[in-house]
N, C-alpha and C positions, 0 to 999 in steps of 0.2 A: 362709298356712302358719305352723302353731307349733310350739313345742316342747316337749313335755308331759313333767313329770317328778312321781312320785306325792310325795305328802308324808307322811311317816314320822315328821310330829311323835306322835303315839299310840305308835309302835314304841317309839319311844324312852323316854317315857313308860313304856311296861311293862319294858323291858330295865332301869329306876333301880326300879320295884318287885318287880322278880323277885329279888333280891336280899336282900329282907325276907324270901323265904319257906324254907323248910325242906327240907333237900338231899333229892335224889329217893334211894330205897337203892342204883339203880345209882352214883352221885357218889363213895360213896364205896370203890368200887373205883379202881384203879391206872389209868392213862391206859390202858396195855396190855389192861388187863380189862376196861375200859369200851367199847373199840374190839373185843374178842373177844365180847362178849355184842351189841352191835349189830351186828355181822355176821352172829352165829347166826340174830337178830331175823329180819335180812333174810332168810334164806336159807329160815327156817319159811314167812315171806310169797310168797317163790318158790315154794313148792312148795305153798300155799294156791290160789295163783294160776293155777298148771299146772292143780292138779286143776279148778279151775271152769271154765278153758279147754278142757279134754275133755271136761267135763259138758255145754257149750254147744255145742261142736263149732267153736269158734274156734282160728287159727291164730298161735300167737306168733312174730314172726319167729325165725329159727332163729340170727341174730347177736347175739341180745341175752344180757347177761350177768346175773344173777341178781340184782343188785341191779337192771338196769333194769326186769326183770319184777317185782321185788317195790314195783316205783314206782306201777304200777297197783292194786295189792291195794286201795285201800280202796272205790276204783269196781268193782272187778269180785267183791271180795270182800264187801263191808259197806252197798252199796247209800247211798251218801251223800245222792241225789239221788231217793231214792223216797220221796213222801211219798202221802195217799190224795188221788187225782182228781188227782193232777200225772202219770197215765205220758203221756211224748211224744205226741204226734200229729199227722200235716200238716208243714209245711213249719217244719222245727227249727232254728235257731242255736245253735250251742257257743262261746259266747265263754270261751277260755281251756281249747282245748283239748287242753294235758299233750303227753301220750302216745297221747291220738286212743280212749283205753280208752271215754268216753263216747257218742262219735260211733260207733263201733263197736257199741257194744253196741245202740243204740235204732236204728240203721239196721236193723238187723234184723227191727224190728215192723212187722207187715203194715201199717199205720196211719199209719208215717210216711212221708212222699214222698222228705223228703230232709235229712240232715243237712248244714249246711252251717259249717264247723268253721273258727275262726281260732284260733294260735297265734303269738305272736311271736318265742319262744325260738328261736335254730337249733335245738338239740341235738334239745329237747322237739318242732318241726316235724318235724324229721329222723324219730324215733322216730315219730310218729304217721303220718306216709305211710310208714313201714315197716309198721306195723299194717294200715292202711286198706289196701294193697297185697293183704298177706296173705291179707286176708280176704275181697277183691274187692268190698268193702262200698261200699254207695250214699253215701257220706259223700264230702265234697267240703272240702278242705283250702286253706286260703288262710293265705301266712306274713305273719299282719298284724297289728293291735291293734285293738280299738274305743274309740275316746273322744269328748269333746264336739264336738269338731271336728277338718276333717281337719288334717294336720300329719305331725310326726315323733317316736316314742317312741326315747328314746337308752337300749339294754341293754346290759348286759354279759353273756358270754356262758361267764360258770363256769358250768356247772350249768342248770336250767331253775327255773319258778317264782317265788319270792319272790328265790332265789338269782342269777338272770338280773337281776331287778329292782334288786338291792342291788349288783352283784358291780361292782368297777371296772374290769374287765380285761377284753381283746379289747371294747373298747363299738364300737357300732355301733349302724346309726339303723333302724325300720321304719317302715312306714307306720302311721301314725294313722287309722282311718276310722270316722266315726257310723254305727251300726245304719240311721240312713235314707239311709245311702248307699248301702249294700248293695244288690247285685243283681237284687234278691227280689219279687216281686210282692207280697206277703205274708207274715207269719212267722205260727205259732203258738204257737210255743213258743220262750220263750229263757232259757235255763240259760247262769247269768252265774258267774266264779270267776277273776277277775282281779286276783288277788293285794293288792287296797286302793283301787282303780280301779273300782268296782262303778259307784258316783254317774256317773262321769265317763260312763260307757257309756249310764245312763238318760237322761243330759243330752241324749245324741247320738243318743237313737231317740224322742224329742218324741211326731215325725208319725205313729212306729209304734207308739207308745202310744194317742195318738190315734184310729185309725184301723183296725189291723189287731187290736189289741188281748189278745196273747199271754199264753197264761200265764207268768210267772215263776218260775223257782227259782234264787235266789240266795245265794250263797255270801261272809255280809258278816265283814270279818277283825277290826274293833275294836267296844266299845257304843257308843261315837260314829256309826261309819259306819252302824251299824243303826239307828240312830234318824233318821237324816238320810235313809235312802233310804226309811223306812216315810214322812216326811213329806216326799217327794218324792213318792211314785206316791198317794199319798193325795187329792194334784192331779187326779190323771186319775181319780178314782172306784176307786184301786185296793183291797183290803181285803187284807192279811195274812189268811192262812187257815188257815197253819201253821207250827210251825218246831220245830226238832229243840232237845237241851237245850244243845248247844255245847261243843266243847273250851276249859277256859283252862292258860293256859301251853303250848301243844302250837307252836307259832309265838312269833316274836317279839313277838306281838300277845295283848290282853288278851282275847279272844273270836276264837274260828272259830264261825260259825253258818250252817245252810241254814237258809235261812228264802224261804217260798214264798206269791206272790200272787195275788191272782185279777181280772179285770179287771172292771168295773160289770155287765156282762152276767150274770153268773155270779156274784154276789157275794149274792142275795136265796137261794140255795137254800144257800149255804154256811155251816157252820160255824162258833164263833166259832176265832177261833186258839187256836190247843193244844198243847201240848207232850209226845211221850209220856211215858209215867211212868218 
C-alpha cells in the first residue's frame, strides 16, 4: 500500500509565468464586477446546458443548482472528447468521471455495453450518481482513483477536480486502484482526465494495454505530461492519431489538451495526427 500524491512542480511553474502575461479585460474590473460577470458566465452555461438536456431527453437532477449544471457544459455542450474514429464502443472506462456528464452521455449508444465510471471527489461522486440515477443510465459508478499501483489518494474535499486535488481542507484518503485491477474482462475504450495523474493511470493498465488494447482519449494538463505519455504508449505500438489545439492559461497548467490514441491493430489504416484548424 502507498501513498500517492500528484506533483505539481509544472503548475507551479506556470503560476511564476502567468504573471509575465497581460491582464484578461475581465481583471480589470472591480472584485465585485469580476464576481457579477462570472456569475452571469455561469448562468448562460446553465441554460446552454438545460437546452441540450431536453434536446437529448436527459434528466438533470432537479437539486442541482446552476452553477453545478453549468459544470457539465463543456461535455455536454462543446463535445471535448469527440474526435473522428474515437466514438465509444464495447466495454468503456471513465477515469475521472466529474459529474458523471460523460458516462452519461455514451451510455446511451446502442454500441456501448457499459460505462464503467471512477471518481474520487465526494462532492463530483455525489453529483454523478445523482445524474446516473436520473437518467437510469447503464453507467456504473465506483468512488475511487486509478493509478500505478494500489494504495491511497489523500483529497481534500473543497470543490471537485483540480480543486479536490490541491484543496487542504476536509482531506481524506480514497482508494487507489490500476486499470488492471478492475473488474473487467475487457475494456475498449478509456477516456482518461485526471487532473495531472494521466501517466500514473497508463502505468497501472500495462496488461490492458497489452492485451485488451483500447482506444485512448486523453485529456493531458501540462507539454511535459504530453510528451511523456506519447512516449509511454509509444511502448505498446500506440500512435497518437489526433488531438485538439489545447487551452493555455484556462487552469493552473501550461496546456489542457485531448489528445487521442490508437492501438497497433488499428494504427496502419490511420491518419497521421492532426489538429483541427
Amino acid at each position: 500500500m502507498t501513498d500517492s500524491k500528484h506533483d505539481f512542480g509544472d503548475v507551479l511553474l506556470f503560476l511564476r509565468k502567468i504573471r509575465e502575461l497581460p491582464p484578461y479585460p475581465w481583471e480589470v474590473l472591480t472584485h465585485k464586477g469580476r464576481l457579477a460577470h462570472h456569475d452571469r458566465c455561469l448562468q448562460r452555461r446553465a441554460q446552454k446546458v438545460r437546452a441540450k438536456a431536453a434536446e437529448l431527453g436527459l434528466q438533470l437532477p432537479a437539486a442541482w443548482t446552476y452553477k453545478e449544471v453549468a459544470e457539465i457544459y463543456p461535455v455536454m455542450c462543446c463535445g471535448p472528447y469527440d474526435a473522428p474514429g474515437f466514438d465509444p464502443s464495447g466495454q468503456v472506462v471513465d477515469a475521472g468521471a466529474g459529474f458523471g456528464e460523460y458516462a452519461v452521455l455514451n451510455s446511451r449508444r446502442p454500441d456501448v455495453t457499459e460505462v464503467y465510471a471512477l471518481e474520487p471527489g465526494a462532492v463530483a461522486a455525489q453529483r454523478a450518481r445523482e445524474f446516473i440515477e436520473a437518467n437510469h443510465s447503464r453507467a456504473r459508478l465506483v468512488e475511487a482513483a486509478l493509478g500505478a499501483e494500489r494504495g491511497k489518494l489523500t483529497l481534500g474535499d473543497a470543490g471537485f477536480g483540480a480543486m479536490s486535488v490541491l484543496s487542504q481542507t476536509d482531506v481524506k484518503q480514497v482508494d487507489l486502484i490500476p486499470v488492471d485491477d478492475l473488474p473487467l474482462a475487457r475494456i475498449d475504450f478509456l477516456k482518461i482526465n485526471v487532473e495531472g495523474a494521466e501517466l500514473d493511470v497508463l502505468k497501472g493498465a500495462r496488461r490492458t494495454l497489452s492485451t485488451s488494447r483500447p482506444r485512448l482519449a486523453i485529456q493531458c494538463h501540462t507539454i511535459k505530461l504530453a510528451g511523456e505519455v506519447d512516449q509511454f504508449l509509444q511502448g505498446f505500438g500506440y500512435t497518437l492519431a489526433y488531438h485538439d489545439k489545447g487551452l493555455r492559461a484556462s487552469y493552473p497548467m501550461d496546456l489542457v489538451q485531448n489528445r487521442y490514441y490508437l492501438p497497433p491493430a488499428a494504427t496502419a489504416s490511420a491518419p497521421p495526427a492532426t489538429s483541427p484548424p
